[in-house]
TINU-140189 format. One record per residue (C-alpha): x, y, z; chain; residue number from 0. Coordinates in Angstrom, 2 decimals. Example, Ala and Ser with C-alpha at 12.3 -4.5 7.8 and 13.67 -1.06 7.14 Angstrom:
REM residues 2
SITE         u         v         w   ch     i
SITE     12.30     -4.50      7.80    A     0
SITE     13.67     -1.06      7.14    A     1
***
This chain:
REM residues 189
SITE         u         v         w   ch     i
SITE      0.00      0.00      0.00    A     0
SITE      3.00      2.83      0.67    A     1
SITE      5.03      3.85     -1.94    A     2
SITE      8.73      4.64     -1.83    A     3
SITE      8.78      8.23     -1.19    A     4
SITE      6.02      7.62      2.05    A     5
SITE      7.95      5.06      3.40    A     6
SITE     11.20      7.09      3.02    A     7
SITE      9.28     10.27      5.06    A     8
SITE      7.83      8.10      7.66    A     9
SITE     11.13      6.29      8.31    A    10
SITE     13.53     10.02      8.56    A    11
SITE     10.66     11.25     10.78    A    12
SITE     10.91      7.83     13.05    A    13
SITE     14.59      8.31     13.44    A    14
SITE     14.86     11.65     14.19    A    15
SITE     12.18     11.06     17.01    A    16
SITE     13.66      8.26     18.30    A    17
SITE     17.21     10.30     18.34    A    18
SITE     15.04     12.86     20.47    A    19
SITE     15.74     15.34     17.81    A    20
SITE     13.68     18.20     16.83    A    21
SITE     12.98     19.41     13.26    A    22
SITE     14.58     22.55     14.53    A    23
SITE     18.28     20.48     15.51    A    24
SITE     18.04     18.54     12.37    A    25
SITE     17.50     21.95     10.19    A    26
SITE     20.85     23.24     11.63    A    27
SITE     22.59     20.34     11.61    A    28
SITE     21.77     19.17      7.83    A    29
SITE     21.46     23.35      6.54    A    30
SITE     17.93     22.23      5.46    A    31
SITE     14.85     24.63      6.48    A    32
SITE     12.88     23.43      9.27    A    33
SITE      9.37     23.66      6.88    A    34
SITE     11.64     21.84      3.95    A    35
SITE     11.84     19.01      6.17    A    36
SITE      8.49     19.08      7.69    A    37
SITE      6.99     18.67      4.24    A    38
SITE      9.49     15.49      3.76    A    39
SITE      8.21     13.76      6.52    A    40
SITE      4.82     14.65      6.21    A    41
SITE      5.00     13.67      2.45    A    42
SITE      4.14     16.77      1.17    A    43
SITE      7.54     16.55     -1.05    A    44
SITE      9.90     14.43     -2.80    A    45
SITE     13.44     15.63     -1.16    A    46
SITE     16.21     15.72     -3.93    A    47
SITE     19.25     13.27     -3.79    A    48
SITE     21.66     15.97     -1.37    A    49
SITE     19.02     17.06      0.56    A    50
SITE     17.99     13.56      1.51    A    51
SITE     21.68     12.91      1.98    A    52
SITE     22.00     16.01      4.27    A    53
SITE     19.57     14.92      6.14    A    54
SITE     20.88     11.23      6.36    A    55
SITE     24.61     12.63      7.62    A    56
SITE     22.94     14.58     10.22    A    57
SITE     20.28     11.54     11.63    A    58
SITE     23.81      9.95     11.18    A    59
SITE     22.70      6.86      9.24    A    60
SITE     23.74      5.07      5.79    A    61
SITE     21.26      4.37      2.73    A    62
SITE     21.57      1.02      3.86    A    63
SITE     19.61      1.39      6.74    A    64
SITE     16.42      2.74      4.69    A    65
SITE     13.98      0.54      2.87    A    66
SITE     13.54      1.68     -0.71    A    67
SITE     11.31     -0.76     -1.89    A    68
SITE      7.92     -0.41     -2.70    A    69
SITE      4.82     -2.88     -1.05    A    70
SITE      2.81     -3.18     -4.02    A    71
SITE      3.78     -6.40     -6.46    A    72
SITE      0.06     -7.05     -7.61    A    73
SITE     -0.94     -5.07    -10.85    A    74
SITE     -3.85     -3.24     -9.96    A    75
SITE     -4.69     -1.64     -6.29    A    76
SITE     -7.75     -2.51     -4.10    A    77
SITE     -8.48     -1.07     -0.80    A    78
SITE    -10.97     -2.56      1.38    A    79
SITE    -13.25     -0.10      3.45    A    80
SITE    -11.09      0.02      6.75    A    81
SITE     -7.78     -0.89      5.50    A    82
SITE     -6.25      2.88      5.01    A    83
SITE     -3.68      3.60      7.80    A    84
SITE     -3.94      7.08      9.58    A    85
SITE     -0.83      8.97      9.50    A    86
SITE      0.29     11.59     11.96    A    87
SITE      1.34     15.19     10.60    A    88
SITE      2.02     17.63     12.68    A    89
SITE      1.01     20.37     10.53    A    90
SITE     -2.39     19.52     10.35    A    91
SITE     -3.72     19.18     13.94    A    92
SITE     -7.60     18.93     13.72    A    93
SITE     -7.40     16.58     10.42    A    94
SITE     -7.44     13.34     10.36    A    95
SITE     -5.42     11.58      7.05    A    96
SITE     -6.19      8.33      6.18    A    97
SITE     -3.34      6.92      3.46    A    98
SITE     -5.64      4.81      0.76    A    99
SITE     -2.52      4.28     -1.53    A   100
SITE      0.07      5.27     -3.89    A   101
SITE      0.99      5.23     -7.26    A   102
SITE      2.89      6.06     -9.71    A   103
SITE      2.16      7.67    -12.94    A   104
SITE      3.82      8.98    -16.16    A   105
SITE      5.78     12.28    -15.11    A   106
SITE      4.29     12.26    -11.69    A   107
SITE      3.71     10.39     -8.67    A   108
SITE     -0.58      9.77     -7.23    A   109
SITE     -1.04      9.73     -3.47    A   110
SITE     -4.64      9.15     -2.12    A   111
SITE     -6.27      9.93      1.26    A   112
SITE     -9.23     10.17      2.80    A   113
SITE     -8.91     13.21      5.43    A   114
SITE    -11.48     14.35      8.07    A   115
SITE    -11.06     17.78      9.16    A   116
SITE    -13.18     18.00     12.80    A   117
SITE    -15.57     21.14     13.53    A   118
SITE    -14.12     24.68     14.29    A   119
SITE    -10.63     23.42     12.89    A   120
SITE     -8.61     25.63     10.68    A   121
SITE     -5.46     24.82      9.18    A   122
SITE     -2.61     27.59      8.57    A   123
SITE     -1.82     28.26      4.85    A   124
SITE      0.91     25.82      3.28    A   125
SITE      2.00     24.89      0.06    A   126
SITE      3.05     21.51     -1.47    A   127
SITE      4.82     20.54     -4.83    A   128
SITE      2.03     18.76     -6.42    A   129
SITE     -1.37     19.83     -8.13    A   130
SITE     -4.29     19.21     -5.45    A   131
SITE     -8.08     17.33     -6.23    A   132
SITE    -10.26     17.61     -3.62    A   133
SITE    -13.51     15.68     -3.37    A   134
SITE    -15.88     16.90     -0.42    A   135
SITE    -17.60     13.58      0.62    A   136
SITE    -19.96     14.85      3.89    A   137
SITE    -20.24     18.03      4.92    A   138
SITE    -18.97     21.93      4.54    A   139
SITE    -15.24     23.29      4.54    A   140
SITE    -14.05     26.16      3.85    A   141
SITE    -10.99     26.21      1.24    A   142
SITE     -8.50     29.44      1.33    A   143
SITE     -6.16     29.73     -1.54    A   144
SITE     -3.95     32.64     -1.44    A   145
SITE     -6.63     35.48     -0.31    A   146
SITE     -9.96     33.91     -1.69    A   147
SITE    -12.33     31.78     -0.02    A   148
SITE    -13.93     28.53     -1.94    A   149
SITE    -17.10     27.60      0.21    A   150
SITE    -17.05     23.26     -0.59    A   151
SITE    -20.43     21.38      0.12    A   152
SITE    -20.93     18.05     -0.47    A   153
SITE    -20.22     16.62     -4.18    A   154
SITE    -18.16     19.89     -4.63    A   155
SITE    -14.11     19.26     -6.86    A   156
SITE    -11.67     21.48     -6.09    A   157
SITE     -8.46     21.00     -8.49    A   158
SITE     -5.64     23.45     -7.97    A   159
SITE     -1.75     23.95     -7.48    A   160
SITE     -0.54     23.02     -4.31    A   161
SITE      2.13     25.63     -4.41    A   162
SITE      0.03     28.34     -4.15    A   163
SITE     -0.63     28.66      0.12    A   164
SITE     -3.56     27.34      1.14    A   165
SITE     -5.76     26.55      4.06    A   166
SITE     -8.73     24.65      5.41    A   167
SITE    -11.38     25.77      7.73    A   168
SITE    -14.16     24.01      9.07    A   169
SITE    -16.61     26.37     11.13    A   170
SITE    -19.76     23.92      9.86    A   171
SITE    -21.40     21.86     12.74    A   172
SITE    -19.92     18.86     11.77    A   173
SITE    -16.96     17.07     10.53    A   174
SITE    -16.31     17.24      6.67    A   175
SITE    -14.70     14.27      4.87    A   176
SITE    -13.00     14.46      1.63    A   177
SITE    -11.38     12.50     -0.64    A   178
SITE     -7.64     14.18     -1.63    A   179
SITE     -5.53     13.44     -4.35    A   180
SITE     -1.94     15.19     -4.16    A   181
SITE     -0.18     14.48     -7.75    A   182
SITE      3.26     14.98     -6.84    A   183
SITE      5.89     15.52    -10.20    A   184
SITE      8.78     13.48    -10.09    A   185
SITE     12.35     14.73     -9.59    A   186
SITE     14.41     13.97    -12.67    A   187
SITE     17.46     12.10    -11.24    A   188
***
């Protein structure tokens, strides 16, 4: 069900917590911005070959150590109702991300969630490096791109670029679910 570039987020993020290190001691140590790796380990970005290596000197392991491989060896992807696996990310406290899968495409790389973003929650603007589909499910959010504000209902598509800062409110008396695809381009190597 993960992909590579998942796996590789959720494993830097389990060392450096394990280490007791903060995003703020790896930043100094590696010269990478504290948001730069943030978005790593909350897979909101494909890290190039020397930032991931900067980071790797300063968690102080070896390429060796990291699984590279990918889970999927079938040729087509099912996901049974229940079997997504909530992730953590500390940038998003108030949503709820549930990893469906992974996949990837042509000249980019598909990651699928279902997230649940709880009543009088709002998310701070960020940006990601991948064009954004959005699929409200249940409920009302509020959407905030740049300075504007999309009003989602139910049924509602929102397709954008991630780069652009955006945010998500919920002020509705319930919680919204969506369905969100991030379509992350590939790094050339």
């Amino acid at each position: 069900m993960e992909d590579i570039l998942v796996n590789l987020g959720k494993q830097l993020k389990k060392i450096r917590v394990n280490k007791s290190l903060s995003l703020k001691q790896v930043a100094e140590m590696s010269d990478v911005s504290i948001g730069l790796i943030s978005k790593i380990e909350n897979f909101r970005t494909t890290p190039s070959l020397p930032v991931l290596l900067k980071i790797m000197q300063s968690l102080q392991i070896d390429l060796s150590e990291l699984n590279l491989s990918s889970n999927n060896k079938e040729s087509y992807i099912l996901i049974k109702k229940g079997e997504g696996e909530i992730e953590e990310r500390e940038d998003s406290r108030g949503l709820e991300y549930t990893f469906l899968f992974s996949d990837g495409i042509s000249e980019s790389n598909l990651r699928t969630y279902i997230v649940k973003v709880n009543k009088d929650v709002y998310r701070e603007p960020i940006s990601t490096d991948a064009t954004e589909l959005i699929y409200v499910i249940q409920g009302s959010i509020n959407y905030i791109l740049n300075d504007e504000l999309l009003i989602l209902g139910e049924g509602d598509v929102l397709f954008f670029d991630g780069s652009i800062p955006h945010a998500v409110q919920n002020k509705y008396s319930t919680t919204a679910v969506m369905l969100k695809m991030y379509f992350i381009k590939k790094t050339p190597y």
